[in-house]
Every structure is written in structure tokens, then in C-alpha cells.
N, CA, C and O atoms as a Maestro MAE file, in Angstrom:
{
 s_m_m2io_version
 :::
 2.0.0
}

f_m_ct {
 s_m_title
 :::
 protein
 m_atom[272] {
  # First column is atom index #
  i_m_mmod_type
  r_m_x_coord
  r_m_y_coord
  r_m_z_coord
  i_m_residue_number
  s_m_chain_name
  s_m_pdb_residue_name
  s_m_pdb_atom_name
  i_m_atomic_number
  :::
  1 25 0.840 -1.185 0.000 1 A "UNK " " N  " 7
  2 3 0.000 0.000 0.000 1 A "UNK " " CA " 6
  3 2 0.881 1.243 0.000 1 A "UNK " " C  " 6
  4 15 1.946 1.317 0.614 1 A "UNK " " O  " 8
  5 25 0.260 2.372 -0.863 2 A "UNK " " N  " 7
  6 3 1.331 3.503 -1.189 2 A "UNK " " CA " 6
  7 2 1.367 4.581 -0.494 2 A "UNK " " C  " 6
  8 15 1.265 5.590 -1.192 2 A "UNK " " O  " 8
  9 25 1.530 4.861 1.204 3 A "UNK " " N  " 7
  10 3 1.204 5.705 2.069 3 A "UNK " " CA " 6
  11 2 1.537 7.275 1.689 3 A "UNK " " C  " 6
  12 15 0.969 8.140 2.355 3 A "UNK " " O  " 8
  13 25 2.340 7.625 0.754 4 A "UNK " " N  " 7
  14 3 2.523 8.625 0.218 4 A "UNK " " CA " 6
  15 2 1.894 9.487 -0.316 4 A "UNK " " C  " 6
  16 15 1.228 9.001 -1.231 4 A "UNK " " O  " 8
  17 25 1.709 10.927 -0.177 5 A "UNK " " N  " 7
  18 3 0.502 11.807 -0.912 5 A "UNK " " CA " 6
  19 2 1.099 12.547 -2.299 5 A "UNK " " C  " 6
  20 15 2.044 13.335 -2.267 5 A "UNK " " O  " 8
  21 25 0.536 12.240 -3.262 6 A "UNK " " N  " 7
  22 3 0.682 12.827 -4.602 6 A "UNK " " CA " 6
  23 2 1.351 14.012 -4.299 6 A "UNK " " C  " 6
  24 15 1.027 14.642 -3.293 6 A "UNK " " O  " 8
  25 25 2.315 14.430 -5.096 7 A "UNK " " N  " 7
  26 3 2.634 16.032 -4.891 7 A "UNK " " CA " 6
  27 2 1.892 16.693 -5.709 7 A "UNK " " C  " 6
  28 15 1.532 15.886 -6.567 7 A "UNK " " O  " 8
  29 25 1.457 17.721 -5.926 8 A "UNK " " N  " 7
  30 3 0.771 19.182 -6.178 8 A "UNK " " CA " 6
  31 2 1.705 19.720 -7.197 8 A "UNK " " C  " 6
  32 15 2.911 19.811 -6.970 8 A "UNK " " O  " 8
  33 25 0.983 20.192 -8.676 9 A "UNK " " N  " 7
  34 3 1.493 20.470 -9.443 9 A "UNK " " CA " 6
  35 2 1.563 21.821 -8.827 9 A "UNK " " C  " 6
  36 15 1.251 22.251 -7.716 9 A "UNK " " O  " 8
  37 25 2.191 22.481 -10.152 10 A "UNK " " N  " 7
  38 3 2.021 24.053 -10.179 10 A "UNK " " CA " 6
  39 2 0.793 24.475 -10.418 10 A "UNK " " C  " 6
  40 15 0.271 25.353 -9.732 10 A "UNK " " O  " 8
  41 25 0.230 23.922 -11.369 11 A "UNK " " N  " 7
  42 3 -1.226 24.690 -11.536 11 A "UNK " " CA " 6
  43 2 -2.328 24.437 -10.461 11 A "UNK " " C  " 6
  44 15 -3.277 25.119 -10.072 11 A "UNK " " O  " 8
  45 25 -1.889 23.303 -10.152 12 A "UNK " " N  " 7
  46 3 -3.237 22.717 -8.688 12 A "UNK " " CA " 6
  47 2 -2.792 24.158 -7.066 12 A "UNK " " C  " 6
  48 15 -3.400 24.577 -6.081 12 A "UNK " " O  " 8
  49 25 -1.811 24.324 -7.525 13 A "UNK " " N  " 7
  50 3 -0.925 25.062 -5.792 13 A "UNK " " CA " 6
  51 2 -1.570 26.629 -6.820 13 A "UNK " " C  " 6
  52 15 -2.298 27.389 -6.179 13 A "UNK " " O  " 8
  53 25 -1.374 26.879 -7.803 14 A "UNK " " N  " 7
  54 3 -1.981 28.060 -8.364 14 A "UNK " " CA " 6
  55 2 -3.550 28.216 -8.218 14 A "UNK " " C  " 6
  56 15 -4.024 29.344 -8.349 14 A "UNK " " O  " 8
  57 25 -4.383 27.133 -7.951 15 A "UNK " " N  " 7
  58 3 -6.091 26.953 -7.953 15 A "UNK " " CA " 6
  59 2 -6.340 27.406 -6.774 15 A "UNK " " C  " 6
  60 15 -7.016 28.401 -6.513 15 A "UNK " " O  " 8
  61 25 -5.477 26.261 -5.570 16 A "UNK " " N  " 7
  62 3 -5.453 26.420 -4.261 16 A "UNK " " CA " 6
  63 2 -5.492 27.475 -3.615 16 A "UNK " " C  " 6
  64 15 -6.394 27.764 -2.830 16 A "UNK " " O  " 8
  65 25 -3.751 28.715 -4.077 17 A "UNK " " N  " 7
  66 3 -4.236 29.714 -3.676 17 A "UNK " " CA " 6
  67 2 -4.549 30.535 -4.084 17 A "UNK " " C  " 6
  68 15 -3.910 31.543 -3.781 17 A "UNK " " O  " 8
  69 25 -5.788 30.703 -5.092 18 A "UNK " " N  " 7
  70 3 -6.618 31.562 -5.338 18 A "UNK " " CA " 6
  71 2 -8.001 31.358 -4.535 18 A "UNK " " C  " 6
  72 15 -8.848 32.147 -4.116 18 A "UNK " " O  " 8
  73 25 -7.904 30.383 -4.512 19 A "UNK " " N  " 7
  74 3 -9.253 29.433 -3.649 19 A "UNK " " CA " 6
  75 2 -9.055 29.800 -2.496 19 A "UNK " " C  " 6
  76 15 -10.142 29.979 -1.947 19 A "UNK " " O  " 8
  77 25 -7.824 30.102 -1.531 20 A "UNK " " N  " 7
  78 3 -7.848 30.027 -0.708 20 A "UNK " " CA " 6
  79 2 -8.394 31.698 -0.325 20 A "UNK " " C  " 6
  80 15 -9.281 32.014 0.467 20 A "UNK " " O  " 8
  81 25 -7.414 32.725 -1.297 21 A "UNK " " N  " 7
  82 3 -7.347 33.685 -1.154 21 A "UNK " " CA " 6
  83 2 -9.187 34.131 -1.449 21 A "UNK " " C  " 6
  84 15 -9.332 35.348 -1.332 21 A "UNK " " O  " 8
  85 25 -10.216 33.558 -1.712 22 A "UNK " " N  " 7
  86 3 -11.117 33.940 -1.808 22 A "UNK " " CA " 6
  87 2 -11.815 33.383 -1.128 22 A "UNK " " C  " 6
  88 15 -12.876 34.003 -1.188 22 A "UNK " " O  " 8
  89 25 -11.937 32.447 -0.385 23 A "UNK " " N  " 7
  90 3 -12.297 31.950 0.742 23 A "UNK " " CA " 6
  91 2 -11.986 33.177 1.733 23 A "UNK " " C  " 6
  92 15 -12.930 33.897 2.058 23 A "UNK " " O  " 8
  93 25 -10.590 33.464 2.266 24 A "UNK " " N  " 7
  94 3 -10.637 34.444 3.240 24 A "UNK " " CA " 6
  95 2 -11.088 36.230 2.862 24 A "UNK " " C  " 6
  96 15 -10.878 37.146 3.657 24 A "UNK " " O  " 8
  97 25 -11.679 36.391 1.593 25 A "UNK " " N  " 7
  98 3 -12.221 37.300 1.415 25 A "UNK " " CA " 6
  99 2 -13.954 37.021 2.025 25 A "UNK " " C  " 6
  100 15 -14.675 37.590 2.845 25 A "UNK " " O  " 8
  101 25 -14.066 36.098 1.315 26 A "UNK " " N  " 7
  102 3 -15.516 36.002 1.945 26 A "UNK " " CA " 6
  103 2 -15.493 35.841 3.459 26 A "UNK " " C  " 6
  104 15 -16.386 36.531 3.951 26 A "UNK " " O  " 8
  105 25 -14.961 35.338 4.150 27 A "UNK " " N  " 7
  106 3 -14.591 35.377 5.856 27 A "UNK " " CA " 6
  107 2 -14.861 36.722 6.335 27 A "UNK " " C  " 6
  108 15 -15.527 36.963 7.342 27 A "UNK " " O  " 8
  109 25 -14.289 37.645 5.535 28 A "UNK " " N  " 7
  110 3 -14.008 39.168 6.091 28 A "UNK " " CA " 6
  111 2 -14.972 39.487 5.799 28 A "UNK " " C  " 6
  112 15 -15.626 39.937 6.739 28 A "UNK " " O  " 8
  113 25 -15.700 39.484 4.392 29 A "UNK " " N  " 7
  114 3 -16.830 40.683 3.882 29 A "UNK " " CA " 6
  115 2 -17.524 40.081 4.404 29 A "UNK " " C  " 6
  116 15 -18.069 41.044 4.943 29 A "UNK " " O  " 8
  117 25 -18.496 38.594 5.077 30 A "UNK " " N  " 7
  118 3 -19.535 38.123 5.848 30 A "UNK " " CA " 6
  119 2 -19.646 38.955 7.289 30 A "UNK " " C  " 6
  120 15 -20.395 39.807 7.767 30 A "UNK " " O  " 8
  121 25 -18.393 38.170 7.725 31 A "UNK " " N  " 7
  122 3 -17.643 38.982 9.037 31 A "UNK " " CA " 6
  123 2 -17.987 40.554 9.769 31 A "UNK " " C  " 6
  124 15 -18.253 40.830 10.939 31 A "UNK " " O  " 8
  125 25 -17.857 41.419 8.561 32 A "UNK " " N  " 7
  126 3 -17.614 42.437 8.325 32 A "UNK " " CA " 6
  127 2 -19.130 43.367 7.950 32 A "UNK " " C  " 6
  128 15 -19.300 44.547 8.255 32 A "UNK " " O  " 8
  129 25 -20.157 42.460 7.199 33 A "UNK " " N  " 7
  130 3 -21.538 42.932 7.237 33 A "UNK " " CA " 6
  131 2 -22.182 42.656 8.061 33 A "UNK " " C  " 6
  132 15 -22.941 43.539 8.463 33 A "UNK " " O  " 8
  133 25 -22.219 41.385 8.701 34 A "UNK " " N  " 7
  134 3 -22.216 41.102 9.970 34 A "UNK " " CA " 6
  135 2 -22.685 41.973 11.155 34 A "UNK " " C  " 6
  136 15 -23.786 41.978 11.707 34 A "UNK " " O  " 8
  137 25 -21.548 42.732 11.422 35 A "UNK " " N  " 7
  138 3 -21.311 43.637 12.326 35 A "UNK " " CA " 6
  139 2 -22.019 45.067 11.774 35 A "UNK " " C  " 6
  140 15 -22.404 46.002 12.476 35 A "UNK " " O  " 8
  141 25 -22.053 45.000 10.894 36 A "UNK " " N  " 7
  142 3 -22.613 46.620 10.361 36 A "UNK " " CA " 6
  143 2 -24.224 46.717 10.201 36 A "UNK " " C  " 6
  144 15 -24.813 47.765 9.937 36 A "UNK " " O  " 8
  145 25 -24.892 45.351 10.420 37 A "UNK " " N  " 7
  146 3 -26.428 45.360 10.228 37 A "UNK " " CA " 6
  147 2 -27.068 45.476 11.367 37 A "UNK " " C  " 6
  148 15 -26.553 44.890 12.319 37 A "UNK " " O  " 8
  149 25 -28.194 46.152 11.583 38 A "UNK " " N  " 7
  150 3 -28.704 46.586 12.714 38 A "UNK " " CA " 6
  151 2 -29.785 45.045 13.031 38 A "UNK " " C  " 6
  152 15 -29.853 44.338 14.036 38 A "UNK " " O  " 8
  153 25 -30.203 44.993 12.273 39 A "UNK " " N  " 7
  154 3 -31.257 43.460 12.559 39 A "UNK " " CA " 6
  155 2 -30.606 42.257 12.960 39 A "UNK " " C  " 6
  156 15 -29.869 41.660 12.175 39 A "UNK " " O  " 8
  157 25 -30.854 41.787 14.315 40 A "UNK " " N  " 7
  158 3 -30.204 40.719 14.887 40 A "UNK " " CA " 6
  159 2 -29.847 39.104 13.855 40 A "UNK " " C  " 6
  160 15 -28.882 38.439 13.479 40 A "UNK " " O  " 8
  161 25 -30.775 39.106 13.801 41 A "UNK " " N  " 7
  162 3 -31.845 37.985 12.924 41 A "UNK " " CA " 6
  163 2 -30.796 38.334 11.593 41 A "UNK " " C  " 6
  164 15 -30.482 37.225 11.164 41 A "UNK " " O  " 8
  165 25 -30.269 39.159 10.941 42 A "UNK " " N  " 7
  166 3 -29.647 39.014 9.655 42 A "UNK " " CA " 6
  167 2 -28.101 39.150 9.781 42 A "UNK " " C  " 6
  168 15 -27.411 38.851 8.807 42 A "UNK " " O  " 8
  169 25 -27.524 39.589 10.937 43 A "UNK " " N  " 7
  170 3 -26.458 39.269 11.501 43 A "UNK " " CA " 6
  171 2 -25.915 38.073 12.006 43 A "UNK " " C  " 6
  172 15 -24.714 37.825 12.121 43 A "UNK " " O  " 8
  173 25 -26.821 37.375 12.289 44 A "UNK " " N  " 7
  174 3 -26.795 35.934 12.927 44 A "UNK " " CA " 6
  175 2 -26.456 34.895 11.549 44 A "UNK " " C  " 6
  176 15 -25.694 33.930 11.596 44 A "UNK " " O  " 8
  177 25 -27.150 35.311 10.445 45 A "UNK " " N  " 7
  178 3 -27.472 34.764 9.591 45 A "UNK " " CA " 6
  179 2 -26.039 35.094 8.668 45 A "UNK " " C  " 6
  180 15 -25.507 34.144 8.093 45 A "UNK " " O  " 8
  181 25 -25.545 36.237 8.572 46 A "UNK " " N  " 7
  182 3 -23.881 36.325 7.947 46 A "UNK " " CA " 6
  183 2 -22.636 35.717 8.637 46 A "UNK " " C  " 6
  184 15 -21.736 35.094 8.073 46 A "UNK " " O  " 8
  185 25 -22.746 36.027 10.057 47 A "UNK " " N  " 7
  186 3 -22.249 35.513 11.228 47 A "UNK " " CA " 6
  187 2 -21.910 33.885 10.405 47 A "UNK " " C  " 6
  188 15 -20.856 33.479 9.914 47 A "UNK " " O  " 8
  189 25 -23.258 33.222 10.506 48 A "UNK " " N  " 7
  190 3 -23.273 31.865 10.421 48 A "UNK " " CA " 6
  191 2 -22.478 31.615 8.985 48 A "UNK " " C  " 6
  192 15 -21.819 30.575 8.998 48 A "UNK " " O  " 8
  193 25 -22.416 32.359 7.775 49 A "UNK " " N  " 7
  194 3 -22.043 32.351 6.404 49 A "UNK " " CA " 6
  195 2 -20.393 32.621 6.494 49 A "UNK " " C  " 6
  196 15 -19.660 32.075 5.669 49 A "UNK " " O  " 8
  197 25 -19.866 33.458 7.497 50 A "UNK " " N  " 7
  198 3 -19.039 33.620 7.754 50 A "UNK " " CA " 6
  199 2 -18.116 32.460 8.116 50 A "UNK " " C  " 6
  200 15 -17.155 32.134 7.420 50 A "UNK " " O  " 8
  201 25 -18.532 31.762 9.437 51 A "UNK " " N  " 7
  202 3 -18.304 30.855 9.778 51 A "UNK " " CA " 6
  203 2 -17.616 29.725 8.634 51 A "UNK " " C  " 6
  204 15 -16.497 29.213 8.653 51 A "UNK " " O  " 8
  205 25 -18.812 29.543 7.581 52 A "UNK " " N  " 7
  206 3 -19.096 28.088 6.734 52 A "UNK " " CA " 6
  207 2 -17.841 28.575 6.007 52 A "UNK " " C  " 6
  208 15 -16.962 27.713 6.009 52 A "UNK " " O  " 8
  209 25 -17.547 29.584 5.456 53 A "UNK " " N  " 7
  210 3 -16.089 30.032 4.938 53 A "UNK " " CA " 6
  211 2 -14.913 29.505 5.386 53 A "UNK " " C  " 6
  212 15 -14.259 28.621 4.834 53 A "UNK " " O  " 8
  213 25 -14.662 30.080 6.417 54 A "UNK " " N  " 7
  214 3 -13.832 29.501 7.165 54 A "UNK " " CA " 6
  215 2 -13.641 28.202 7.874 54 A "UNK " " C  " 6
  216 15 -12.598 27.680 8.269 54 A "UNK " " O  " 8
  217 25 -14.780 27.827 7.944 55 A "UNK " " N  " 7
  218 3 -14.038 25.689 7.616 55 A "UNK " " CA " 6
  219 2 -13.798 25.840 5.997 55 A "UNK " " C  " 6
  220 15 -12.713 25.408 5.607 55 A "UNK " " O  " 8
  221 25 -14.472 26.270 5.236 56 A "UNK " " N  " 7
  222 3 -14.076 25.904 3.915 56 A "UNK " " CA " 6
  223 2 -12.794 26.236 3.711 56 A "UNK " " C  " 6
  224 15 -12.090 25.552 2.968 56 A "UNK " " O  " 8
  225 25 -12.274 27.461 4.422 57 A "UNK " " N  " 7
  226 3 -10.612 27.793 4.145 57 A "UNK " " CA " 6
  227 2 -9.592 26.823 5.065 57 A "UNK " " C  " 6
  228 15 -8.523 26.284 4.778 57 A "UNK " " O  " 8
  229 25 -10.436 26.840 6.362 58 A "UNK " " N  " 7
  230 3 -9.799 25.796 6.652 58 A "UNK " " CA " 6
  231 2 -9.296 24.355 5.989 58 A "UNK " " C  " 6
  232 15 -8.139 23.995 5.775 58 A "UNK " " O  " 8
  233 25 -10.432 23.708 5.755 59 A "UNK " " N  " 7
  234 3 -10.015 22.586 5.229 59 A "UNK " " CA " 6
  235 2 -9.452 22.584 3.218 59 A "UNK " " C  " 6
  236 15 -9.301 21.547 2.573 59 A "UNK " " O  " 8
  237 25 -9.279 23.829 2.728 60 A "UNK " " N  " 7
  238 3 -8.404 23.732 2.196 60 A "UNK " " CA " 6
  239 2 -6.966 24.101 2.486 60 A "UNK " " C  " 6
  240 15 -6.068 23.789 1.705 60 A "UNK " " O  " 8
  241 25 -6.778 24.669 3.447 61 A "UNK " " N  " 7
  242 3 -5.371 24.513 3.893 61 A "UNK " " CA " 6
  243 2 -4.640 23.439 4.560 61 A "UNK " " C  " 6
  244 15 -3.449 23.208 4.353 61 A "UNK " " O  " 8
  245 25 -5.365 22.808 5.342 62 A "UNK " " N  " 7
  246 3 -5.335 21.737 5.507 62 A "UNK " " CA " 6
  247 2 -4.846 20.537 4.537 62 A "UNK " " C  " 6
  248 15 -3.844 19.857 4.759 62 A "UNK " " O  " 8
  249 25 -5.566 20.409 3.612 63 A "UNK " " N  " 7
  250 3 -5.480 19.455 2.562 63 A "UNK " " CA " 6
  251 2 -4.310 20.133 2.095 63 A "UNK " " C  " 6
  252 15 -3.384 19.322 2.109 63 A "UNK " " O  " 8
  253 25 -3.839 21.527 1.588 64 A "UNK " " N  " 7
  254 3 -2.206 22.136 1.235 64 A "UNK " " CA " 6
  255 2 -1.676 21.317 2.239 64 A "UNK " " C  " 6
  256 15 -1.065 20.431 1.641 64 A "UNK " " O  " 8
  257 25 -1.588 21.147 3.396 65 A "UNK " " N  " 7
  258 3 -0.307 21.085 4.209 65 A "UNK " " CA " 6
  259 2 -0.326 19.679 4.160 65 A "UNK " " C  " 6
  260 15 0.781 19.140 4.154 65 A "UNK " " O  " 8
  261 25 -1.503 18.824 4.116 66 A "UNK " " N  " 7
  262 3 -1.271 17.318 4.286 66 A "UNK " " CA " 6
  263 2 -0.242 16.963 2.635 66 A "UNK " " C  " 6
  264 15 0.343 15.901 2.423 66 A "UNK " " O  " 8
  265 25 -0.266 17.852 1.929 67 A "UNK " " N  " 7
  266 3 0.873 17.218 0.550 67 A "UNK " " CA " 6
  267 2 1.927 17.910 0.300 67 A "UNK " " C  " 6
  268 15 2.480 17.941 -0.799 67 A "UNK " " O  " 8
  269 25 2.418 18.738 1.667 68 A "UNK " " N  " 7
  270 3 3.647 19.344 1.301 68 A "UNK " " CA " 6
  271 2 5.043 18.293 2.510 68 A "UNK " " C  " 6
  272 15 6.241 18.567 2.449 68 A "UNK " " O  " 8
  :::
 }
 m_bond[271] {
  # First column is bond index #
  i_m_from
  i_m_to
  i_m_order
  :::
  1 1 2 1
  2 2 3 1
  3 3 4 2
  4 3 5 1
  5 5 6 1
  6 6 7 1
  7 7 8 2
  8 7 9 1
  9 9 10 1
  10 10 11 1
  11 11 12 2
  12 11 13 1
  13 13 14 1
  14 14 15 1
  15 15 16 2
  16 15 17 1
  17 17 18 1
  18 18 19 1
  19 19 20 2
  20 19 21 1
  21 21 22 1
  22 22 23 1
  23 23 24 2
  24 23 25 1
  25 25 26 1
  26 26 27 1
  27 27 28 2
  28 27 29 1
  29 29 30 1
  30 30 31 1
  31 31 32 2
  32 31 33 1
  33 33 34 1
  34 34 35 1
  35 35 36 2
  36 35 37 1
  37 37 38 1
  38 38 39 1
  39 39 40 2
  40 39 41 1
  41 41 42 1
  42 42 43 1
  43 43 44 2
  44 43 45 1
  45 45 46 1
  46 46 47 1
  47 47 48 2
  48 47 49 1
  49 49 50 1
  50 50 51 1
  51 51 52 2
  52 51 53 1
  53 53 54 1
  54 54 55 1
  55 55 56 2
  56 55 57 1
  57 57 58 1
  58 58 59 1
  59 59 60 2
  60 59 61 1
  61 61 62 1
  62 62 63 1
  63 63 64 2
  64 63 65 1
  65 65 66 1
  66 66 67 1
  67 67 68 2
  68 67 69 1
  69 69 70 1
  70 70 71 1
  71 71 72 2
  72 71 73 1
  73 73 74 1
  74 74 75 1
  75 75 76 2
  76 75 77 1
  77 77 78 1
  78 78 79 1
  79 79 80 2
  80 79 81 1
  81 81 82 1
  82 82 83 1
  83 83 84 2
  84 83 85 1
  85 85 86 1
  86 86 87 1
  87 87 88 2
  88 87 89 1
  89 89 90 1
  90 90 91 1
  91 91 92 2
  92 91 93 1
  93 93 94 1
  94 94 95 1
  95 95 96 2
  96 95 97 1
  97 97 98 1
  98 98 99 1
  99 99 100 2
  100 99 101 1
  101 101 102 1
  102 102 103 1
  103 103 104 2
  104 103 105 1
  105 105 106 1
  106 106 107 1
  107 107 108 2
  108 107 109 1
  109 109 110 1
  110 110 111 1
  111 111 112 2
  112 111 113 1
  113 113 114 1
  114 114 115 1
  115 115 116 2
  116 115 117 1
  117 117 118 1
  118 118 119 1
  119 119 120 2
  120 119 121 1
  121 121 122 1
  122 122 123 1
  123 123 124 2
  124 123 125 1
  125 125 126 1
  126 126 127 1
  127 127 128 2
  128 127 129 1
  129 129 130 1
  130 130 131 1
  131 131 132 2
  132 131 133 1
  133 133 134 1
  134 134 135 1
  135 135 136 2
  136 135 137 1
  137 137 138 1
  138 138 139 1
  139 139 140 2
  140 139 141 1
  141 141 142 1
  142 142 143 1
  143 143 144 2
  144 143 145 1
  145 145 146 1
  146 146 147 1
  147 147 148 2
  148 147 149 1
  149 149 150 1
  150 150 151 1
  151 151 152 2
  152 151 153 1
  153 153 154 1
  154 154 155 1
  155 155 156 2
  156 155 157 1
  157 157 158 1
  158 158 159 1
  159 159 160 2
  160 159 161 1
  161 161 162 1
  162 162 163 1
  163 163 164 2
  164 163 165 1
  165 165 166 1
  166 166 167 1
  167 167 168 2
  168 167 169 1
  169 169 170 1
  170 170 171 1
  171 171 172 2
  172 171 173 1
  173 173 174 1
  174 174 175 1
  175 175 176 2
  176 175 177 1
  177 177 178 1
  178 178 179 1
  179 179 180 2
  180 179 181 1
  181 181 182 1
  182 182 183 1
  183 183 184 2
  184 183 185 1
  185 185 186 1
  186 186 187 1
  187 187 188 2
  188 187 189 1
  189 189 190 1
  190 190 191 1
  191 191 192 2
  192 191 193 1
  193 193 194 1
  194 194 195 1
  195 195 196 2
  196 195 197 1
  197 197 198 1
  198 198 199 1
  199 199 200 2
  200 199 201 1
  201 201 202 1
  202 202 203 1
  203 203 204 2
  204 203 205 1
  205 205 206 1
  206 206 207 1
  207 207 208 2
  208 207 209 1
  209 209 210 1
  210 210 211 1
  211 211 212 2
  212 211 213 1
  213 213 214 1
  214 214 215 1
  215 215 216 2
  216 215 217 1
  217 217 218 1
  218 218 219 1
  219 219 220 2
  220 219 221 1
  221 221 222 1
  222 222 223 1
  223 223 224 2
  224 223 225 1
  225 225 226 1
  226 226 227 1
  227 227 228 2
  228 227 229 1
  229 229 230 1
  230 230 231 1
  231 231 232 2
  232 231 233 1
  233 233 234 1
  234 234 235 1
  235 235 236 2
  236 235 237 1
  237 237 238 1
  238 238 239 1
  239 239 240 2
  240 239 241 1
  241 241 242 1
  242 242 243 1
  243 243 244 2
  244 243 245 1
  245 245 246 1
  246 246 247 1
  247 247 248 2
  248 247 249 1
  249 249 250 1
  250 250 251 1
  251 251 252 2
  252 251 253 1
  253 253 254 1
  254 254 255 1
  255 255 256 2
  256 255 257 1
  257 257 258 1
  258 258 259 1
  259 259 260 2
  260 259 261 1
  261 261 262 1
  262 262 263 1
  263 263 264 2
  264 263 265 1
  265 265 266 1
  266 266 267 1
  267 267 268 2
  268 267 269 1
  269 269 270 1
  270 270 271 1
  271 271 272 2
  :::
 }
}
């Protein structure tokens, strides 16, 4: 069995961090409206969008570091 992880081309590490880099845009601008809306109820609701970003950035960094 081949316990080894594929290495990562150039163009896949070029997808990644663009992916990544837009993942943590959306983190901020959720984040960031978030805080600026007066209605609880629709803050809660970016709050939560915010969140889902950031596992999503998470676990693509994650997956970067498990093949370097």
C-alpha cells in the first residue's frame, strides 16, 4: 500500500491559492456585514455564512499542508 501523498502540481498550488485567497475574502466581507447590520436575525445569519467560509478555508489549507 502507497502511504505517500501525490505532490501538487504548479497549476493545482496556483487553484489552491486563489481558492484560498477567496475563501478568506468572503470570511471578512460576511464577518464584516455582519457587524454593520442593525437586525439581529440578519447578523446571525452572515455571522453563520461567515463561519461556513472559514471551515471551507480551513479545510483547504489543511489538505495544502497534508501534501507538502
Amino acid at each position: 500500500m502507497n502511504t505517500t501523498t501525490p505532490e501538487l502540481t504548479a497549476r493545482n498550488l496556483a487553484i489552491l491559492n486563489d481558492q484560498l485567497g477567496a475563501e478568506a475574502l468572503l470570511v471578512h466581507k460576511f464577518a464584516q456585514a455582519a457587524q454593520s447590520v442593525q437586525d439581529q436575525a440578519i447578523s446571525s445569519q452572515l455571522s453563520s455564512i461567515s463561519q461556513l467560509h472559514r471551515k471551507h478555508y480551513d479545510s483547504l489549507l489543511n489538505y495544502l499542508n497534508s501534501h507538502q
